[in-house]
C-alpha positions, 0 to 999 in steps of 0.5 A: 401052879406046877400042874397047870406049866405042865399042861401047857408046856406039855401042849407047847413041845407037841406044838413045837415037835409037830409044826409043818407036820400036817399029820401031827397038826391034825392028829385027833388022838392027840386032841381027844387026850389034851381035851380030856386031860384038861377036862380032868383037871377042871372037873375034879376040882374042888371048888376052885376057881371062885365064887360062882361055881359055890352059887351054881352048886348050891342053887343044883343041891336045892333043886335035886331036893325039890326033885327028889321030894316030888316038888315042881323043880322049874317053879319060882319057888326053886330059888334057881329059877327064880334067880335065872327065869329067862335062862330056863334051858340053863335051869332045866338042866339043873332038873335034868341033872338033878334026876341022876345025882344028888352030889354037886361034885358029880354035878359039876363032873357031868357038866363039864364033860358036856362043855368038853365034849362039844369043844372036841366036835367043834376043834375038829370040824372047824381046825386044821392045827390042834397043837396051836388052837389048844395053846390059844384055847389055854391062853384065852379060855381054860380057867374060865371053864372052871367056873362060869358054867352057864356062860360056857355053856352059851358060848359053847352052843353059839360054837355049834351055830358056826357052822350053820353060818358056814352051810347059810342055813338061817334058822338052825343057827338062830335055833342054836342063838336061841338056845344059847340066849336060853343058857345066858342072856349075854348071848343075844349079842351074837345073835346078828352075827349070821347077817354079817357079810361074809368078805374080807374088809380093807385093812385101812377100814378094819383100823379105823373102825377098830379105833372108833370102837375104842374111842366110843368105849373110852367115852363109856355112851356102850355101858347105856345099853346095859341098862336098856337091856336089863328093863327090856329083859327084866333083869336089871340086877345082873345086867347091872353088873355089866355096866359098872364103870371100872374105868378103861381097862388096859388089860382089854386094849393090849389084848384086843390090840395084839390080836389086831396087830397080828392079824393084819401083819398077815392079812395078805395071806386071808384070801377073798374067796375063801369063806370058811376063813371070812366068816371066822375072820368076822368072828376074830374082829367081832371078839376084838372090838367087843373088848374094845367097845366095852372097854370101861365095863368090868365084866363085859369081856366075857361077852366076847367069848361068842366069837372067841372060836374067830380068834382061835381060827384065825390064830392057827390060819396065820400061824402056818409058814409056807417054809414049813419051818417055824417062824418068828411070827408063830414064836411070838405067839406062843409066847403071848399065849403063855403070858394070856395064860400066866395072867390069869393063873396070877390074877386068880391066886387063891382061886386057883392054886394050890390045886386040890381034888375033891376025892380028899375031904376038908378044904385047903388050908387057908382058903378064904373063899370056901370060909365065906362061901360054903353053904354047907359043911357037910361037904368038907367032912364027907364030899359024897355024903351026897349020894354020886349015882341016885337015878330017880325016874320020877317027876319028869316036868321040866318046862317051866309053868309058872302061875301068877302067884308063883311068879308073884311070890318069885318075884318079890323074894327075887327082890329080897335075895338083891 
């Protein structure tokens, strides 16, 4: 837990020492070596952060060995595809990696770094204060890049298609929709963002719908959709894990009600001819009545993160004093990113600390998580008994071509593997 105060006092001092210093706000240096560090921390863990990253790297070990036995990796016979067969880019990524290591570690190393490096192009297009959009980023998004690979991945792609709205180029943003779909099916909810209007909506009618989201989410009627999707996409099992009912959460309605209150504290300020900032205002409302709308849903926040990037904009907009003095309304938001941060770190316990690298073998003490989930234990007697480097240039077919008997046989082991 010592690690992850540090990375983010470290962030919030530079924040503090840097305010209304438009050089230091806008230093790429500085983002370059947060984002890095950062990266650092989340790639060389070992395991941490739960039980998905085991499945996704279980499901990347069988598909570097179909790939280097001359199998067809993107077949219904990889369990991979067979579990995720809409989300082919996702599983094609997995053959592509597959190609230069046979290691999960460095599976996870390279794909991260990946994830990080978009956030880097993306931070600097789009924002004017680093220090401020690294504590929101910390707040509301670092941990989960430890182990929802695909969905970051989406989230992150959807972050590129941002500025195709910016630019109103129609079909490259629906090109980067699309792709994002490809990496997680949850994506298609930000799809119709493009066609939003771009303009400042009155704060009396951003309240009322806001509250008439949250009353439709109470009621549960949004978690009916779940279900529609899941038998239009043939993918009932994992939709269906969207829609179970965990009653309201409050943690969602604080959330998404501190964000509105600070927003519309400083509404004012959002000009209506400034389009750049209305189209992530958009974004910013979008997060929040998503959080709202599926209030009763157990994981459908995680569906809010394709217009995460709104909050994190609209954050650093409003946080700038016209004194150039910090304020009160800038404190107070670091100090709720510090409590977003510390929530997470305590709500995942185990999951996340004590730290440990993977550059030391065996698996901490204790660690309840790697005794149910670890598919092979090789690993924790010799992380890199899997060779880290192994370039195999062979048996290149990554599209997916999948016969009626494949797709028969996927099919019914899908329905075993349930």
């Amino acid at each position: 837990m010592i690690l992850y105060l540090i990375a983010f006092f470290v962030i919030m001092y530079y924040f503090f020492i840097s305010y209304g210093n438009e050089r230091m706000c806008h230093d790429n240096k500085f983002l370059a070596v947060s984002l890095f560090v950062l990266c650092s921390i989340a790639s060389f863990a070992d395991m941490l952060g739960g039980y998905d990253r085991y499945i996704y790297c279980q499901f990347f070990d069988i598909t570097a060995d179909i790939v280097r036995s001359g199998g067809y990796a993107m077949s219904y016979a990889n369990p991979l595809v067979n579990q995720y067969p809409s989300e082919w880019i996702y599983d094609m990524w997995n053959v592509l990696i597959a190609h230069f290591t046979q290691n999960r570690y460095m599976f996870i190393v390279i794909t991260t770094f990946v994830i990080y490096i978009v956030l880097y192009k993306n931070f600097k297009e789009y924002f004017d204060n680093y220090p401020m959009a690294m504590l929101a980023f910390l707040g509301l998004w670092y941990f989960f890049t430890f182990t929802y690979l695909r969905q970051v991945m989406a989230a992150c792609t959807a972050m590129i298609a941002y500025r195709y709205v910016l630019q109103r180029k129609k079909w490259k943003f629906l090109l980067c929709a699309f792709i994002a779909y490809r990496f997680h099916n949850s994506a298609i909810i930000f799809m119709p963002f493009y066609f939003l209007p771009v303009k400042k909506w009155p704060a009396k009618k951003v309240r009322n719908t806001m509250i008439f989201l949250f009353l439709i989410g109470v009621s549960g009627a949004p978690m009916l959709l779940y279900g529609l999707y899941g038998s239009a996409s043939d993918d009932t099992g994992r939709t269906a894990a969207y829609g179970v009912d965990s009653g309201a959460r409050t943690a969602y309605a604080i959330e998404a009600g501190l964000f509105l209150y600070y927003i519309l504290k400083r509404y004012d300020r959002i000009k209506e001819d400034d389009t750049k900032t209305l189209v992530f205002l958009n974004s910013a409302l979008c997060f929040c009545g998503i959080l709202l709308a599926f209030i009763r849903s157990e994981n459908a926040g995680r569906q809010s993160w394709y217009f995460m990037i709104g909050i994190i904009y609209i954050l650093c907009y409003l946080s700038k004093s016209r004194t150039g003095i910090l304020d009160s309304y800038s404190r107070q938001l670091v100090v709720i990113l510090f409590l977003l941060y510390i929530r997470i770190i305590n709500s995942w316990g185990y999951q996340l600390s004590p730290y440990k690298t993977f550059f030391t073998d065996s698996y901490r003490e204790g660690d309840y998580i790697a005794e149910i989930c670890e598919y092979d234990w090789i690993y924790e007697r010799d992380k890199f008994y899997r060779p880290m480097i192994s370039i195999y240039l062979e048996n290149w077919s990554l599209w997916p071509k999948l016969n009626d008997n494949e797709k028969e046989d996927g099919s019914n082991s899908k329905e075993k593997n349930k």
